[in-house]
Backbone as CSV, one residue per row, in Angstrom:
resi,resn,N_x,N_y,N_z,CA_x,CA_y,CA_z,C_x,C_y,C_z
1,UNK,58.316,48.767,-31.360,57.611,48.368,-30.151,57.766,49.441,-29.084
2,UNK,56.865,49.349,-27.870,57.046,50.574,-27.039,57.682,49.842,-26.009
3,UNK,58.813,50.387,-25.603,59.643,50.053,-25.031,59.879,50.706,-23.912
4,UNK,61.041,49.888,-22.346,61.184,51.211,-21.419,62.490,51.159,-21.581
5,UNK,63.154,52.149,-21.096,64.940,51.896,-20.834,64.646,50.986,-19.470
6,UNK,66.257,49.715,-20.010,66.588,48.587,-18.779,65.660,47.570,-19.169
7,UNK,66.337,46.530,-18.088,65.599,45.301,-18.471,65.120,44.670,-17.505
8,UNK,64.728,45.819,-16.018,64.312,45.265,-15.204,63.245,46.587,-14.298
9,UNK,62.114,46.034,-13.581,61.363,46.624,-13.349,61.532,47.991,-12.259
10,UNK,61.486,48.832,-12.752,61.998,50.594,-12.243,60.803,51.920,-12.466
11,UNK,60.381,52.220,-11.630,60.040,53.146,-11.154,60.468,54.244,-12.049
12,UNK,60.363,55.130,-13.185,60.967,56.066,-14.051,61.989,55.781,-14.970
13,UNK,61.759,55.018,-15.614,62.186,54.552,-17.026,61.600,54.878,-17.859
14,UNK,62.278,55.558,-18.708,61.650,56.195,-20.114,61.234,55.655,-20.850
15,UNK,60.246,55.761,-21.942,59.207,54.631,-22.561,59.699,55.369,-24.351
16,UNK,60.212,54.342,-24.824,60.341,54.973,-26.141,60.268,53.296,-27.304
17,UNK,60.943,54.073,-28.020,60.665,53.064,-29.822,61.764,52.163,-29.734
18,UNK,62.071,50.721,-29.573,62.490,49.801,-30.218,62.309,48.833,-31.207
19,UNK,63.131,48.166,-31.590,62.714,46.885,-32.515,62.004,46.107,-31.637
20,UNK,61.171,45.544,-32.105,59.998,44.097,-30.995,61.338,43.053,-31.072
21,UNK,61.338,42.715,-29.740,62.294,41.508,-29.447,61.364,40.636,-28.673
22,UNK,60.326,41.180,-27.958,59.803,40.111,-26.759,60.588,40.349,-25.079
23,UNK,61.751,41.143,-25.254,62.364,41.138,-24.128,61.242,41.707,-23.163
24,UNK,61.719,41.545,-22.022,61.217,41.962,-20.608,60.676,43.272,-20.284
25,UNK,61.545,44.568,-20.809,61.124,45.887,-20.905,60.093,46.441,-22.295
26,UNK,59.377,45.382,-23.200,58.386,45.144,-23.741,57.134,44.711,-24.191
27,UNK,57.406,43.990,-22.465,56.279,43.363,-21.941,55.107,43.939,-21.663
28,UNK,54.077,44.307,-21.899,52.950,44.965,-21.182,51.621,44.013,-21.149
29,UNK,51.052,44.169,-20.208,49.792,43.246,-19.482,48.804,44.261,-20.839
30,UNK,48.574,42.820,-21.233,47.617,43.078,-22.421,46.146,44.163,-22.146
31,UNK,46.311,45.328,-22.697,44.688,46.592,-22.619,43.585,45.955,-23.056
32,UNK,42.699,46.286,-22.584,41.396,45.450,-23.236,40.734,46.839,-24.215
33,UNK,40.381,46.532,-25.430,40.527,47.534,-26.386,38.735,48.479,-25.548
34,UNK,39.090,49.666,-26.103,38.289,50.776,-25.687,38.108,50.335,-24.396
35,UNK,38.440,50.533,-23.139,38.503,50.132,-22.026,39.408,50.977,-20.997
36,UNK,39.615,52.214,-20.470,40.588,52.271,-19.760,41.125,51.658,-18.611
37,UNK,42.494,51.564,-18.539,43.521,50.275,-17.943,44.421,50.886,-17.232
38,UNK,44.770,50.519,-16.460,46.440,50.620,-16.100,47.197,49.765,-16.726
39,UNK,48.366,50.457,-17.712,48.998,49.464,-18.615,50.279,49.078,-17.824
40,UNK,50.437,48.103,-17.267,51.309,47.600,-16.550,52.461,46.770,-17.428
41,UNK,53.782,47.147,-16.387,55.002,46.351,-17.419,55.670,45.433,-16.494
42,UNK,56.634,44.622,-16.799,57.174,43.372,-16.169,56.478,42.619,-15.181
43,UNK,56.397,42.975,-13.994,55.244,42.421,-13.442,54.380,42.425,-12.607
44,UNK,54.240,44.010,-13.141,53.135,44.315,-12.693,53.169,45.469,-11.603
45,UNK,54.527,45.878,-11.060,54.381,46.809,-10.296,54.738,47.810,-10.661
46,UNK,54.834,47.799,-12.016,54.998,49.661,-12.659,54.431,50.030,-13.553
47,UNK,53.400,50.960,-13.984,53.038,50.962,-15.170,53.683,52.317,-15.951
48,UNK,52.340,52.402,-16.877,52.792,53.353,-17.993,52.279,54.708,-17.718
49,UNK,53.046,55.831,-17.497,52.375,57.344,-16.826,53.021,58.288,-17.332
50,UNK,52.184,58.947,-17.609,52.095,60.422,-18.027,53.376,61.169,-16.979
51,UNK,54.668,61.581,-16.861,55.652,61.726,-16.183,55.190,63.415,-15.957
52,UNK,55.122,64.023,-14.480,54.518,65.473,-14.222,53.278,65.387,-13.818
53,UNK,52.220,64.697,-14.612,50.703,64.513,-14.295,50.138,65.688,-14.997
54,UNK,51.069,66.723,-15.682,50.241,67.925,-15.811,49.676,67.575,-17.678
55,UNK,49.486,66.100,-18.099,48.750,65.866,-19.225,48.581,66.857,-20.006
56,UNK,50.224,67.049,-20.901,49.985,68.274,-21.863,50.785,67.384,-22.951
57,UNK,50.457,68.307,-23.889,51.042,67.639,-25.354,52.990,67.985,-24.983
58,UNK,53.902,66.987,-25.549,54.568,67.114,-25.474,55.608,66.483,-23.852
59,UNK,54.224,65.552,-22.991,55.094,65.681,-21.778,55.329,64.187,-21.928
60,UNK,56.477,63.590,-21.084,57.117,63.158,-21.157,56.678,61.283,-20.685
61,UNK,56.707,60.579,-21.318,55.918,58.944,-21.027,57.204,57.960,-20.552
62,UNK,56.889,57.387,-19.535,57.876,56.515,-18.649,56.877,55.450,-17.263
63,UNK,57.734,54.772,-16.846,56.852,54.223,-15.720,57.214,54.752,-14.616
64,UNK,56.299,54.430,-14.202,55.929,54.961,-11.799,55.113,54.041,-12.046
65,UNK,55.435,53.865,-9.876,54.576,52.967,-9.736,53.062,52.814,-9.622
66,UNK,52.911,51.903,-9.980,50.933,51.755,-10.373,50.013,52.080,-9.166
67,UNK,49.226,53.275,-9.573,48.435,53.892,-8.591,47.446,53.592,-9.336
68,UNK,46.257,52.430,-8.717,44.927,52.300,-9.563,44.188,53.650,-9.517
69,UNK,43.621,53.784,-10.837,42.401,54.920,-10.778,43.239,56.358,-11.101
70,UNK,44.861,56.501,-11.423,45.586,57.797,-11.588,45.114,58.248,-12.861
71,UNK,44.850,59.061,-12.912,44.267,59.653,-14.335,45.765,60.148,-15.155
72,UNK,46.472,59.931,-14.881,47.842,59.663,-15.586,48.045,58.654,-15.740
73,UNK,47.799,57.256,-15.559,47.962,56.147,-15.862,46.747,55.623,-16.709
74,UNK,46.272,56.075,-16.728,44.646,55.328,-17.218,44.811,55.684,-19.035
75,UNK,44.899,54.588,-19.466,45.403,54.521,-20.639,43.767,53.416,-21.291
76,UNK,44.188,53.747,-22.973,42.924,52.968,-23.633,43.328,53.098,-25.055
77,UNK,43.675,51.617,-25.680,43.932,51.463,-26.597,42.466,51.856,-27.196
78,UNK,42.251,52.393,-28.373,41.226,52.145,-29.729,41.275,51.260,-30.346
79,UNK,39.776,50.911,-30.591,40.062,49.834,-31.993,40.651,50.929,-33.120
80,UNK,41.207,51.596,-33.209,41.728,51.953,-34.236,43.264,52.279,-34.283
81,UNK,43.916,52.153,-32.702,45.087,51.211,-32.605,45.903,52.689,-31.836
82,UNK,45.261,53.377,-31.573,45.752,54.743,-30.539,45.765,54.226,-28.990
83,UNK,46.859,54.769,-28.473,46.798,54.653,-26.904,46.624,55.502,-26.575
84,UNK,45.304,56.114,-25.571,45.163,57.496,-25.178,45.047,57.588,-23.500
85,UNK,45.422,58.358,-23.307,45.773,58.705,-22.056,44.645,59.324,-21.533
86,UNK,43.837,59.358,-20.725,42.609,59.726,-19.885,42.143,60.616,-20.425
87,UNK,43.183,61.838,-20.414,42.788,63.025,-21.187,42.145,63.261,-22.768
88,UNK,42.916,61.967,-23.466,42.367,62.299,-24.779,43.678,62.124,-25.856
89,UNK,44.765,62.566,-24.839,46.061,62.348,-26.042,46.012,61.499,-26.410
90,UNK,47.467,61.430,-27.101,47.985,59.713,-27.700,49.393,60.017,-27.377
91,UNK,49.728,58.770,-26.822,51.030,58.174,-27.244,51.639,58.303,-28.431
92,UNK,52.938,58.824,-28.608,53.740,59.035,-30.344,54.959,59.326,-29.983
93,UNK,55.447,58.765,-30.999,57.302,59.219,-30.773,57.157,60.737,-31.038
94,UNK,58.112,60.956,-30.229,58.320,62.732,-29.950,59.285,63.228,-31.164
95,UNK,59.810,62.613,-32.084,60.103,62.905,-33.297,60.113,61.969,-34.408
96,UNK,60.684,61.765,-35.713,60.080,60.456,-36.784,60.870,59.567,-36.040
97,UNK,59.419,58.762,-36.187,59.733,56.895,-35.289,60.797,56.438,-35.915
98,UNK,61.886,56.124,-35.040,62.654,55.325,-35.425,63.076,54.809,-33.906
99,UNK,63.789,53.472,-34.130,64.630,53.516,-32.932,65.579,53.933,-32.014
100,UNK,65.279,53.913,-30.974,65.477,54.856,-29.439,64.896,56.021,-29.353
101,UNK,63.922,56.830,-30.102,62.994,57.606,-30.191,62.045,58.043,-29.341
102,UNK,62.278,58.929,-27.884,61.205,58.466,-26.736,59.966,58.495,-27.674
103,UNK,58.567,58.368,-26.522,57.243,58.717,-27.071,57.448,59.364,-25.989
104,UNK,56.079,60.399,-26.672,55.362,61.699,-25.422,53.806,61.580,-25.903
105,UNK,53.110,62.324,-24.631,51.763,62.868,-25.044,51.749,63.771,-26.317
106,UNK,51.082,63.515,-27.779,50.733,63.925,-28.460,49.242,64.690,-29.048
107,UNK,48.327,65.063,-29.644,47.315,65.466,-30.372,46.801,64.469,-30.859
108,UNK,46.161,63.588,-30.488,45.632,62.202,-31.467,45.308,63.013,-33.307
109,UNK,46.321,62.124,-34.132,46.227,62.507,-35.719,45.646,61.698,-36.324
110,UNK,45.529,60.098,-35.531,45.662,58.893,-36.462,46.747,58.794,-37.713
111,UNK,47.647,59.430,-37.125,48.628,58.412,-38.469,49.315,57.734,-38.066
112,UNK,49.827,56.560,-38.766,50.610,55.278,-38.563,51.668,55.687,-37.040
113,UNK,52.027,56.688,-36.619,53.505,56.819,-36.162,52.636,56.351,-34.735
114,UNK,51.250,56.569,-34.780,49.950,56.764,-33.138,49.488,55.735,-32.927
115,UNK,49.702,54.691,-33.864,48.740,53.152,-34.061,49.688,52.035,-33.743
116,UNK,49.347,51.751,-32.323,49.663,50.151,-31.723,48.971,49.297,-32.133
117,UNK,49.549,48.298,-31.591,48.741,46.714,-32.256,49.601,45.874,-30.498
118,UNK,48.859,45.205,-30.095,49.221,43.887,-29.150,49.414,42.475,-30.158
119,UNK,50.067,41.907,-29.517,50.913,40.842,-30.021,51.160,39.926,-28.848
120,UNK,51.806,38.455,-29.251,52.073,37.730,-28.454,53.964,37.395,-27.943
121,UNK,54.182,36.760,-26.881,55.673,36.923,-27.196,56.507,36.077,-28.656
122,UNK,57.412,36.884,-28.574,57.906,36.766,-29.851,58.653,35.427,-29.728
């Protein structure tokens, strides 16, 4: 699951790979598919951003607070299960997914490690 560090709502918390528990720092306000969103976490006053703004492969994914319309925040699941970031990246663990694994801006590949799915709480 994409996860932040902590279990309470913060301004620059790092966004990486856990097991799905349902907890609080796994919460995200459901994307409406092909749609860009502000993907918002706990409740609502932080979302999911591109950390720098300078939208390059490799930079670093965490929350700040939700600036509607930031082209660092403006995120869009695919129906084919990629989260891409305004620019075009994707979301991916920054090395093989496993847990505590941050994610960063990646190269959209479509392979499994790039493909979310929404769910309900657990």
């Amino acid at each position: 699951c994409l996860s932040v560090d902590g279990d309470t709502e913060q301004s620059m918390a790092r966004a990486r790979l856990a097991p799905c528990g349902g907890t609080p720092n796994q919460m995200w306000a459901t994307p409406v598919v092909d749609k860009g969103v502000l993907l918002r976490a706990f409740s609502g006053g932080v979302c999911l951003d591109n950390w720098g703004a300078r939208g390059r492969v490799g930079d670093a994914v965490g929350t700040y607070t939700c600036v509607p319309g930031a082209p660092t925040q403006t995120w869009t699941l695919t129906s084919a299960g990629e989260l891409k970031l305004s620019n075009g990246l994707c979301v991916a663990p920054a090395s093989a997914p496993a847990a505590g694994v941050p994610v960063t801006l990646a190269t959209c590949d479509g392979s499994a490690a790039q493909r979310w799915t929404v769910s309900g709480p657990a």
